[in-house]
TORMAR-560187 format. One record per atom (N, C-alpha, C, O): x, y, z negated. Coordinates in Angstrom, 1 decimal. Layout:
// residues N
<pt px="X" py="Y" pz="Z"/>
...
// end
This chain:
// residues 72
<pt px="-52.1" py="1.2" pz="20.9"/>
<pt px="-52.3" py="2.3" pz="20.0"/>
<pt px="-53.7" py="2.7" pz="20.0"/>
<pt px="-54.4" py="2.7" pz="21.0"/>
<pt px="-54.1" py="2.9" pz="19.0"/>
<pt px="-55.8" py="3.3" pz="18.6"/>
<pt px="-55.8" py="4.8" pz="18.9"/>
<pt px="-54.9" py="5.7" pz="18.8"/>
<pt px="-57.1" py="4.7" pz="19.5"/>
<pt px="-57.5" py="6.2" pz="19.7"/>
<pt px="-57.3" py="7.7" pz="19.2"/>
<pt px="-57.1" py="8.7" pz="19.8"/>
<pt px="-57.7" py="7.0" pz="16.9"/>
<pt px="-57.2" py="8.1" pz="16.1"/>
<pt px="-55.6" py="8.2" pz="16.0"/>
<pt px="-55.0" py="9.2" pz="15.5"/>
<pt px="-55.0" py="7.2" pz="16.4"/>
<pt px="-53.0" py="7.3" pz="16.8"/>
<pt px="-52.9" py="8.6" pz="17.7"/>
<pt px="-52.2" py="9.6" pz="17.6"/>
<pt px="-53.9" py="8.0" pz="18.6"/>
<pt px="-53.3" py="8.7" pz="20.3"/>
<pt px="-53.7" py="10.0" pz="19.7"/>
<pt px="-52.7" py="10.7" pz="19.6"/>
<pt px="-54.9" py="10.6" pz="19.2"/>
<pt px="-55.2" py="11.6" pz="19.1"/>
<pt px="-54.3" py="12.5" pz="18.0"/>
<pt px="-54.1" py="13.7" pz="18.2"/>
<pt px="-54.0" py="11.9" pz="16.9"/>
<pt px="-53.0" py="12.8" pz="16.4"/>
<pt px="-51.7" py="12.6" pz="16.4"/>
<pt px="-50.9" py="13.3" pz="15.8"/>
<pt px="-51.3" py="11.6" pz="17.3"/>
<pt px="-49.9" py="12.3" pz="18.2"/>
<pt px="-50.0" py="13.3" pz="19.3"/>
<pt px="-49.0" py="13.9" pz="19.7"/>
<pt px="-51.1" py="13.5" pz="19.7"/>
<pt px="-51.0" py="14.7" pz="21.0"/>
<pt px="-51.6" py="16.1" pz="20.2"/>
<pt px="-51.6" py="17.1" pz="20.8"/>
<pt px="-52.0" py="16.1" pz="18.8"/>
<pt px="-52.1" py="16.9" pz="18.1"/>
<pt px="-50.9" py="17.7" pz="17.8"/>
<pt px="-50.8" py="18.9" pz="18.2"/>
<pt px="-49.8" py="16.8" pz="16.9"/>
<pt px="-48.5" py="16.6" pz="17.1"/>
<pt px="-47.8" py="17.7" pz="17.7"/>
<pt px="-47.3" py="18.7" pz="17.2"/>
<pt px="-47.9" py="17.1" pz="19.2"/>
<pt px="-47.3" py="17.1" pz="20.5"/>
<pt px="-47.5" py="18.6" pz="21.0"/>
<pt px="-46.7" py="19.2" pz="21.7"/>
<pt px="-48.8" py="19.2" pz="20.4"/>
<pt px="-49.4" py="20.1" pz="21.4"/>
<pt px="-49.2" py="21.4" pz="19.8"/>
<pt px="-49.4" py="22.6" pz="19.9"/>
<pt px="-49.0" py="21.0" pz="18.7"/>
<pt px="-48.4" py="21.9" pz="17.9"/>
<pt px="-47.3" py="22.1" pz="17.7"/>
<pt px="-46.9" py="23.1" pz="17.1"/>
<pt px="-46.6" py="21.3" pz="18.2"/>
<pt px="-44.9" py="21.2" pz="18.6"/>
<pt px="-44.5" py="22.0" pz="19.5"/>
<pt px="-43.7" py="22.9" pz="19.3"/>
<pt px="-45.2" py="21.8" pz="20.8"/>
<pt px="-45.2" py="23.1" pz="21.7"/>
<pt px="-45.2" py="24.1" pz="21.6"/>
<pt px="-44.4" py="24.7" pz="22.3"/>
<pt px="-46.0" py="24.8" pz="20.7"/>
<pt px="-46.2" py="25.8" pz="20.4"/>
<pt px="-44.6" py="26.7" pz="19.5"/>
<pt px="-44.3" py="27.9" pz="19.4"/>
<pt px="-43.7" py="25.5" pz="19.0"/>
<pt px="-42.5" py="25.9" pz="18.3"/>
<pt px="-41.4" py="27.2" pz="19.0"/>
<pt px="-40.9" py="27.1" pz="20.1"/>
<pt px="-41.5" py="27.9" pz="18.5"/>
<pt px="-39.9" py="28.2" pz="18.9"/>
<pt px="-38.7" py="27.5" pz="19.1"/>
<pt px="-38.3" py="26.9" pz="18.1"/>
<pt px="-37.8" py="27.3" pz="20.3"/>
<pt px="-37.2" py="26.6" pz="20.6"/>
<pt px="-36.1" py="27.3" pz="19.9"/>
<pt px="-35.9" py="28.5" pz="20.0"/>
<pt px="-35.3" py="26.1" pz="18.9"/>
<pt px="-34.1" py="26.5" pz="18.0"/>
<pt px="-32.3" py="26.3" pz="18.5"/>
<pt px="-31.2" py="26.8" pz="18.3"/>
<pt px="-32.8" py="25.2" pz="19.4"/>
<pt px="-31.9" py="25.3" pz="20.4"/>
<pt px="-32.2" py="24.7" pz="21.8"/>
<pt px="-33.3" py="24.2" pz="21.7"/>
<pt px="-31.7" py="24.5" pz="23.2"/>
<pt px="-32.5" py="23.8" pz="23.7"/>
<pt px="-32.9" py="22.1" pz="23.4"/>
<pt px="-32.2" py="21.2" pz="23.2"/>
<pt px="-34.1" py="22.3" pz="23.6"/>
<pt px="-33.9" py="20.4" pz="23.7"/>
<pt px="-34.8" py="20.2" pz="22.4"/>
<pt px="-35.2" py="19.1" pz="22.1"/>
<pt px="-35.2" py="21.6" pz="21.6"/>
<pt px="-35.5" py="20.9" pz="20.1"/>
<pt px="-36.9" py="20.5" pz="19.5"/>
<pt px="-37.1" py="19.9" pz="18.5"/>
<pt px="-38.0" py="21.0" pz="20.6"/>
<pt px="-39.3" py="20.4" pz="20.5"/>
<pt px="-39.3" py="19.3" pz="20.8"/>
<pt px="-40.1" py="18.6" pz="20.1"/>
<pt px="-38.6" py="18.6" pz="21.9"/>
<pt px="-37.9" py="17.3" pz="22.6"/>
<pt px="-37.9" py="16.2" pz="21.1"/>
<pt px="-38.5" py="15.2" pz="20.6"/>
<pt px="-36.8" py="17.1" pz="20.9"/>
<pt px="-36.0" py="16.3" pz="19.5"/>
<pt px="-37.1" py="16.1" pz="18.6"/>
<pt px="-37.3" py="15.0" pz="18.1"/>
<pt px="-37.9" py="17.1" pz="18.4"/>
<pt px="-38.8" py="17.2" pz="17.2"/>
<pt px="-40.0" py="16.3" pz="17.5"/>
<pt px="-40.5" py="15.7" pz="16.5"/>
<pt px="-40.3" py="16.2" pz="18.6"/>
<pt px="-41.5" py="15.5" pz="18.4"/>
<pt px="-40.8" py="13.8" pz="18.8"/>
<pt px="-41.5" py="12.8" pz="18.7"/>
<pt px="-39.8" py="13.8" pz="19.1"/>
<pt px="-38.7" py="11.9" pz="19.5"/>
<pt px="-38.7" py="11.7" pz="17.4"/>
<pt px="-39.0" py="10.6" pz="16.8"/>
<pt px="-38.5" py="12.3" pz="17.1"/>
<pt px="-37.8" py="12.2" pz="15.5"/>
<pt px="-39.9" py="12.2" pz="14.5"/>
<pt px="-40.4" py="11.5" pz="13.6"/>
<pt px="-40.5" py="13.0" pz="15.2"/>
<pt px="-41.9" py="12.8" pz="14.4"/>
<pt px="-42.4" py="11.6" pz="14.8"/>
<pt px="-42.7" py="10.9" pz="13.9"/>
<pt px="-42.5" py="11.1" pz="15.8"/>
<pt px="-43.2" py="9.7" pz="16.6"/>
<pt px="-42.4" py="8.6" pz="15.6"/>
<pt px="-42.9" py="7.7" pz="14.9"/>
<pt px="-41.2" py="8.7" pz="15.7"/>
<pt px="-40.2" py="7.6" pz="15.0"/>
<pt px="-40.9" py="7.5" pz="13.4"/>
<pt px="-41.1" py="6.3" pz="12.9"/>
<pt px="-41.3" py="8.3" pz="12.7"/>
<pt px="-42.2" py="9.0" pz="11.8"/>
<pt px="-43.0" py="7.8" pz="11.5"/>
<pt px="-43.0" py="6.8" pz="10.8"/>
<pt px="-44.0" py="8.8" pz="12.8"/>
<pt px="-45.4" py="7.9" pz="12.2"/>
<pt px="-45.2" py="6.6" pz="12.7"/>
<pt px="-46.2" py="5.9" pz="12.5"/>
<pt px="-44.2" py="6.2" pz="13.4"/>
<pt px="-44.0" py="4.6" pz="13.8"/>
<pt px="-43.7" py="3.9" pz="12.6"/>
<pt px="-44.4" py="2.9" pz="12.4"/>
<pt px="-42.9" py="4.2" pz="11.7"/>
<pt px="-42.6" py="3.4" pz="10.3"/>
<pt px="-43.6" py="3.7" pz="10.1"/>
<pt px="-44.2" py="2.7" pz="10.6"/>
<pt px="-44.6" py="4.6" pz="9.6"/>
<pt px="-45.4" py="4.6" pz="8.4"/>
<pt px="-46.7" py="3.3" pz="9.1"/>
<pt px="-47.2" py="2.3" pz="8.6"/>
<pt px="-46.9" py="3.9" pz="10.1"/>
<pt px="-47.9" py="2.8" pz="10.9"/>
<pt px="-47.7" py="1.2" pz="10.6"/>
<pt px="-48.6" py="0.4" pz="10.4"/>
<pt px="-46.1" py="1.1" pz="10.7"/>
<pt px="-45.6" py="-0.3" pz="10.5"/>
<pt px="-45.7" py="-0.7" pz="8.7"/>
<pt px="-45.2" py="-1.8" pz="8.3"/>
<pt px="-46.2" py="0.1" pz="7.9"/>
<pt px="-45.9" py="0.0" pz="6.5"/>
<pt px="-45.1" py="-1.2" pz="6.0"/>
<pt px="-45.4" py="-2.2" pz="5.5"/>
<pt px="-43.9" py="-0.4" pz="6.3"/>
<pt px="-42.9" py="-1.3" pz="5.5"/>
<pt px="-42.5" py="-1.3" pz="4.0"/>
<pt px="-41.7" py="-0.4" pz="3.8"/>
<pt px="-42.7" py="-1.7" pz="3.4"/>
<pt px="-42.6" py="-1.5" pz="2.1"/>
<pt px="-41.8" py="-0.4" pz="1.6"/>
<pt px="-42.1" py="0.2" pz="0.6"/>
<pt px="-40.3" py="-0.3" pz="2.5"/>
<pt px="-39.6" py="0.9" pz="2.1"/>
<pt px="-39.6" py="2.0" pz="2.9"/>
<pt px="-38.7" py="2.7" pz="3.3"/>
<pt px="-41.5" py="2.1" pz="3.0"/>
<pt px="-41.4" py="3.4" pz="4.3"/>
<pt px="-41.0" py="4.8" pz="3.9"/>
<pt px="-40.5" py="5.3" pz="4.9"/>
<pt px="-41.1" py="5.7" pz="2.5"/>
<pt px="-40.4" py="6.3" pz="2.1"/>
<pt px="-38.6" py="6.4" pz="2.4"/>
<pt px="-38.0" py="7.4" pz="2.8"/>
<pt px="-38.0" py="5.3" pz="2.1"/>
<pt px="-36.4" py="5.7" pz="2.3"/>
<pt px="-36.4" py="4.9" pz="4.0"/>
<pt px="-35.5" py="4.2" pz="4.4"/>
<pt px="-37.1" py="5.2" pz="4.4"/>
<pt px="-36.8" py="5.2" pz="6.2"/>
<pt px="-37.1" py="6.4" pz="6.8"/>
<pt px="-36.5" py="6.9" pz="7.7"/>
<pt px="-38.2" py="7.0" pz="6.0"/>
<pt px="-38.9" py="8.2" pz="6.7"/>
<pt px="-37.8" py="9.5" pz="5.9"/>
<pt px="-37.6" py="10.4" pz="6.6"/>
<pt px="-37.1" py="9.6" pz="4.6"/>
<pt px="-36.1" py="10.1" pz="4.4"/>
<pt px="-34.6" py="9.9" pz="5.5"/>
<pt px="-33.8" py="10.8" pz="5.9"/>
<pt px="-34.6" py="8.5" pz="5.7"/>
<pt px="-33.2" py="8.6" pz="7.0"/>
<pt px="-33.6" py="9.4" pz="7.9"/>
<pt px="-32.9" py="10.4" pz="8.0"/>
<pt px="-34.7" py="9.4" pz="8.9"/>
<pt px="-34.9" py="9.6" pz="9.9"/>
<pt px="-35.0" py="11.2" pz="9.6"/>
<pt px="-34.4" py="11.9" pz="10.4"/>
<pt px="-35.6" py="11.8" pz="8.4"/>
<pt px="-35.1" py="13.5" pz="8.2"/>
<pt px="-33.7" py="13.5" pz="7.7"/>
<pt px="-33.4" py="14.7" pz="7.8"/>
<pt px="-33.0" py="13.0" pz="7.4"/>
<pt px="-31.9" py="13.2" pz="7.7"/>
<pt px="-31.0" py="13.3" pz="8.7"/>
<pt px="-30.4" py="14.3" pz="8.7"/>
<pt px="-30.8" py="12.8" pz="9.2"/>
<pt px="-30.9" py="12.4" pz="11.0"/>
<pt px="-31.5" py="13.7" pz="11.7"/>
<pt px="-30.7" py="14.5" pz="12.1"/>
<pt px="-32.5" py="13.9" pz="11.8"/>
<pt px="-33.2" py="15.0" pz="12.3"/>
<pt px="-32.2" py="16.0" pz="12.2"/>
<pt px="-31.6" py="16.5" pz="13.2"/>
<pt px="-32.1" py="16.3" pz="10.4"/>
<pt px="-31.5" py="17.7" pz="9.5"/>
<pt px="-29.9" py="17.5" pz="10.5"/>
<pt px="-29.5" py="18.4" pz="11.2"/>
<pt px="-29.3" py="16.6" pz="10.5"/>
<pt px="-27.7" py="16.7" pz="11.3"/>
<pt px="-28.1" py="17.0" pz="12.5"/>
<pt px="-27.5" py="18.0" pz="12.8"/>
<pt px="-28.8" py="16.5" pz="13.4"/>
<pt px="-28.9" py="17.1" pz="14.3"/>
<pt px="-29.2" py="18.5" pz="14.8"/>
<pt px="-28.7" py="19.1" pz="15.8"/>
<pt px="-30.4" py="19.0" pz="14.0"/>
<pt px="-30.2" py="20.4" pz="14.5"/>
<pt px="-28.9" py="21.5" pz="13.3"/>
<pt px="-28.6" py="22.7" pz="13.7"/>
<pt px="-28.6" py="21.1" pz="12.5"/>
<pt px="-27.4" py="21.5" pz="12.2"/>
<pt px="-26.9" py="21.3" pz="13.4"/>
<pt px="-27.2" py="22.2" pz="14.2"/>
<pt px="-26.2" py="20.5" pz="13.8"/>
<pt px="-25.1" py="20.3" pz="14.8"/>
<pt px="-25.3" py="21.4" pz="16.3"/>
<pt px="-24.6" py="22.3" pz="16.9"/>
<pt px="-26.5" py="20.8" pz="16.4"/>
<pt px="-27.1" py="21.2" pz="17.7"/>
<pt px="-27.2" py="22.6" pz="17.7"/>
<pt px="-26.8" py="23.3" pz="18.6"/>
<pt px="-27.8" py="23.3" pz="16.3"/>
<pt px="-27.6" py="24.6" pz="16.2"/>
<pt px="-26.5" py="25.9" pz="15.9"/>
<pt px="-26.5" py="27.2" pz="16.2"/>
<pt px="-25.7" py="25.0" pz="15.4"/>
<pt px="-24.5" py="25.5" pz="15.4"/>
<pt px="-23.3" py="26.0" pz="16.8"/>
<pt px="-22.5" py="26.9" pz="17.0"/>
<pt px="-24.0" py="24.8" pz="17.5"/>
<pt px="-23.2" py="24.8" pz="19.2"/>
<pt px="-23.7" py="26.2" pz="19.9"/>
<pt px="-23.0" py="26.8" pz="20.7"/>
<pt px="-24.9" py="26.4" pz="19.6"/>
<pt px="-25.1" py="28.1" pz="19.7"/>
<pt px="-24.4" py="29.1" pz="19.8"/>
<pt px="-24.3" py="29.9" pz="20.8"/>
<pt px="-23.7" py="29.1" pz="18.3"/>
<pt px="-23.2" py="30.1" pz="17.8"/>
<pt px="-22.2" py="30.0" pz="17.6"/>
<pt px="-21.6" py="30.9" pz="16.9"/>
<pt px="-21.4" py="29.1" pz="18.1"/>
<pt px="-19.7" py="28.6" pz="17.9"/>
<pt px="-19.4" py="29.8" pz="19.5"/>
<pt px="-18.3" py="29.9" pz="20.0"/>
// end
C-alpha cells in the first residue's frame, strides 16, 4: 500500500472514531465496509460503481438489521 493509501485510510479511521456508535460494533462495521470501498476503487474494475453500490447496500442491511436489534 502507498503512503497516500496509508494516509487516507487512517484519515478514514481516525474520522470514523470520532462517530457516534449506532449500535455496538458499528465504527468496526463502518470502517470493514469503507476499506472494502476503497479496495475496489483502487483495484479499478471497470464495474467499480455497481460494486461500490453492493457493498452500500450490504452496509445499509446491516445496520438496519443491527439497529433494529436495539429496539426490538
Amino acid at each position: 500500500m502507498s503512503v497516500p493509501q496509508q494516509v487516507l485510510i487512517e484519515a478514514v479511521r481516525d474520522r470514523c472514531e470520532q462517530l457516534e456508535e449506532r449500535y455496538p460494533g458499528y465504527v468496526t462495521d463502518l470502517i470493514d465496509y469503507l476499506a472494502q470501498v476503497l479496495s475496489i476503487e483502487r483495484s479499478q474494475p471497470r464495474n467499480v460503481v455497481q460494486q461500490v453500490e453492493e457493498q452500500l447496500q450490504v452496509f445499509g442491511d446491516l445496520y438496519r438489521r443491527k439497529s433494529s436489534e436495539g429496539t426490538s
